[in-house]
C-alpha positions in Angstrom: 42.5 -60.9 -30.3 40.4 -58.6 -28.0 38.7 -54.9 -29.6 41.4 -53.7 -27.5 44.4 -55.5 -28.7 43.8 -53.5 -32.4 44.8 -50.3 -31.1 48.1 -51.7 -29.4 50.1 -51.2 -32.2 50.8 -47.4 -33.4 49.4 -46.6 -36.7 48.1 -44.0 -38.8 44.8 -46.2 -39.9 44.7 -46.9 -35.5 45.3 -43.1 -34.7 42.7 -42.4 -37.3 40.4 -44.8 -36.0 41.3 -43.8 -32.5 40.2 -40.1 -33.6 37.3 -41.2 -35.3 35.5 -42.7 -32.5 36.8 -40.5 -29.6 35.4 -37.3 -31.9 31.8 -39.2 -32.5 32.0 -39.9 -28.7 32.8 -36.3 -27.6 29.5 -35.2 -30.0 28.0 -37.9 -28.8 27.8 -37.0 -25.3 26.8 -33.3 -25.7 23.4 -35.1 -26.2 23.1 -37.4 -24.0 21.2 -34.9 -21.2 18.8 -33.4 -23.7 18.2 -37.6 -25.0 17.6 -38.7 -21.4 15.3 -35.4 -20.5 13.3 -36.4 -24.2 13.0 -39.5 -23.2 13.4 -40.2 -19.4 16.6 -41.0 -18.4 18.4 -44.9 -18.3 14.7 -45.4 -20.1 15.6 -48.2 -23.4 14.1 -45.3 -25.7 16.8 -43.0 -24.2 19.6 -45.9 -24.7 18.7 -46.7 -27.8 18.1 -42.8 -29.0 21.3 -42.1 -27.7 23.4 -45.0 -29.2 21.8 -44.3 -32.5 22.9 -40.7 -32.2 26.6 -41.9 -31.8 26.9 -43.9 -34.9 25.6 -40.9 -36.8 28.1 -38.8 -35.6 30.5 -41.8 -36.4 29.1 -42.3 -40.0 29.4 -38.3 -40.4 32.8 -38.4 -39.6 33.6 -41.3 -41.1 32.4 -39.8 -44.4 34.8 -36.5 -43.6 37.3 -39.1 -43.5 36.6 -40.5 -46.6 36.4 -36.9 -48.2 39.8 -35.6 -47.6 41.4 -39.5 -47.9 39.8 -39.2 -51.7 41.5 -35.5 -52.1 44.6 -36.1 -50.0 45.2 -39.8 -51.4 43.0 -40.9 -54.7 40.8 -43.2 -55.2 42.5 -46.2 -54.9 44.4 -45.5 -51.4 41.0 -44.4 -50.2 39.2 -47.5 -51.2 42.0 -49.4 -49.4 41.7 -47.6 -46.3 38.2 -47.7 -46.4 38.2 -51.3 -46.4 40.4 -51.5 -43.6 38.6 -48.9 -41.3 35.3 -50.1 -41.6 35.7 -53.6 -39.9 38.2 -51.9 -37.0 35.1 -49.0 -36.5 32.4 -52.0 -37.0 34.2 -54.0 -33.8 35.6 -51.4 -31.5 32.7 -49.3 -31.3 29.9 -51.9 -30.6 32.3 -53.3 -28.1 32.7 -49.7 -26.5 29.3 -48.4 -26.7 27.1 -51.3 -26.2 29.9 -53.9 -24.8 28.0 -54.2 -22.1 24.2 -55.0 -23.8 22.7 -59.0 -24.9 25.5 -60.9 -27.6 22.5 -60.4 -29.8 21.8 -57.1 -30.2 26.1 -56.2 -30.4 25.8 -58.9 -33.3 22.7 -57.0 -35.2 24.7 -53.8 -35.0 27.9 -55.4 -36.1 25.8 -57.1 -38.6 24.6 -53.6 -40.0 27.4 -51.5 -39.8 28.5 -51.8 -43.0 24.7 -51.1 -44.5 24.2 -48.5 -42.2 27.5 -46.4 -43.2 27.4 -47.1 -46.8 23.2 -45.4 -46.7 24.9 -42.5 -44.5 27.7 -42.3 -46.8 25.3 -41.8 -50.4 23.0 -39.1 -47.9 25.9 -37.0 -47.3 27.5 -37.2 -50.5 24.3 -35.8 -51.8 25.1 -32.8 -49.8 26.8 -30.4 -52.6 26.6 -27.1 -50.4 30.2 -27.8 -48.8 30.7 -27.8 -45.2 28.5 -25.4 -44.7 26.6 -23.3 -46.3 26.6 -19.6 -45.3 23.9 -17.9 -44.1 21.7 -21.2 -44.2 22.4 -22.8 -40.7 19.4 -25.5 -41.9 20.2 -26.5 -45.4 20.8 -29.9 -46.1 22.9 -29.0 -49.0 25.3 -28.3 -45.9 27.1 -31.4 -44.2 27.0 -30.2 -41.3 23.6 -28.8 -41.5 22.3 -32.5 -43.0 24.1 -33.9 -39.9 22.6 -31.9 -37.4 19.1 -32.4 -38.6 19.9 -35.9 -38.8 20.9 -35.4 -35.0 18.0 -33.2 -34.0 15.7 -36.4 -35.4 17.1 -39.0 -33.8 17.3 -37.2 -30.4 13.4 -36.3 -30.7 14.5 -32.9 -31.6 13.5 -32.7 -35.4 11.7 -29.1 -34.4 13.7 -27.2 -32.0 16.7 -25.2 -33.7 18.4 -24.6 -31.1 19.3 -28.1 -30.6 20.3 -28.4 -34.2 22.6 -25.6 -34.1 23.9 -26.8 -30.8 25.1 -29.2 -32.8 26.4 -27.9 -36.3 28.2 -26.0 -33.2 29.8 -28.9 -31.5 30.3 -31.4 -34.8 32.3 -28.2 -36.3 34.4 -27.9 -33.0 35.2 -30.8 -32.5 36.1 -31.9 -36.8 39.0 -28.9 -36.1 40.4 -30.6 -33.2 40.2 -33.4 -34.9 43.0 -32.3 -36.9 41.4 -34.8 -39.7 44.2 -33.4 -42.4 46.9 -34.5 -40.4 45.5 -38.1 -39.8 45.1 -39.2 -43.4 48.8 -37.9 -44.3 49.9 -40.1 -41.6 47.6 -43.2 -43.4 48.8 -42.2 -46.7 52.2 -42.7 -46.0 51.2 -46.6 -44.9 49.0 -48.1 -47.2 
């Protein structure tokens, strides 16, 4: 079965994936210009910058997911969907992102998906600051603050502000469109 072929059938664990990666794509891509100006664009530093930038988003978002699944579900139901997720998010984004890079280097990703999320998911669930936390647009005791400093790092941007409130700015538009609520209900009422 192709990367593809998993998001044939309509689900609340798909639609939740779907949202997932479309959302860390969307941030994604608002950093993609500033990346290939950093870096010199199509240059492997700007590639690699860039795809590196994507999975955090991914990771972030991932851990959101895991958040409200915990609140919205229990422990249990989110340990179950967590389990399924991961291996859909490990596949379908190293075939969308990078489908098109050496079988070894989409293996070595694949390969450290799973210790790559589960090190993002213990930084941000150090964060105890909630979303955000007001009046502090660079605490890391903010998620969305930790994220975009995460960001502004590995877009070789760790000192300009603006680029890390560009994106606390995005991540927090595009988590409401997300409507992230909405998708777990939908996965709760499957698994």
């Amino acid at each position: 079965m192709s990367w593809l072929d998993m998001f044939k059938k309509p689900s609340g664990i798909n639609n939740l994936a779907i949202a997932i990666v479309d959302t860390s794509y969307k941030c994604g891509q608002e950093f993609k210009e500033p990346i290939d100006k950093k870096f010199g664009k199509d240059s492997k530093e700007a590639m690699l910058s860039w795809v590196k930038v994507q999975y955090e988003f991914l990771f972030f978002f991932c851990h959101l997911a895991m958040r409200s699944a915990l609140s919205q579900l229990g422990n249990d139901k989110r340990t179950k969907l967590q389990k399924l997720l991961g291996p859909i998010l490990s596949t379908s984004t190293t075939e969308a992102w990078v489908g098109h890079w050496p079988e070894e280097l989409k293996e070595k990703i694949k390969n450290d998906f799973f210790n790559n999320i589960n090190v993002a998911e213990l930084e941000y669930s150090e964060c105890k600051g909630g979303l955000l936390v007001k009046d502090q647009p660079f605490s890391k005791d903010g998620l969305f603050s930790r994220l975009a400093i995460n960001i502004a790092q590995l877009s070789g941007y760790e000192d300009n502000p603006g680029i890390i409130l560009q994106c606390e700015s995005v991540a927090v538009k595009n988590f409401t469109e997300m409507k992230l609520d909405k998708l777990i209900d939908a996965v709760g009422r499957e698994i």
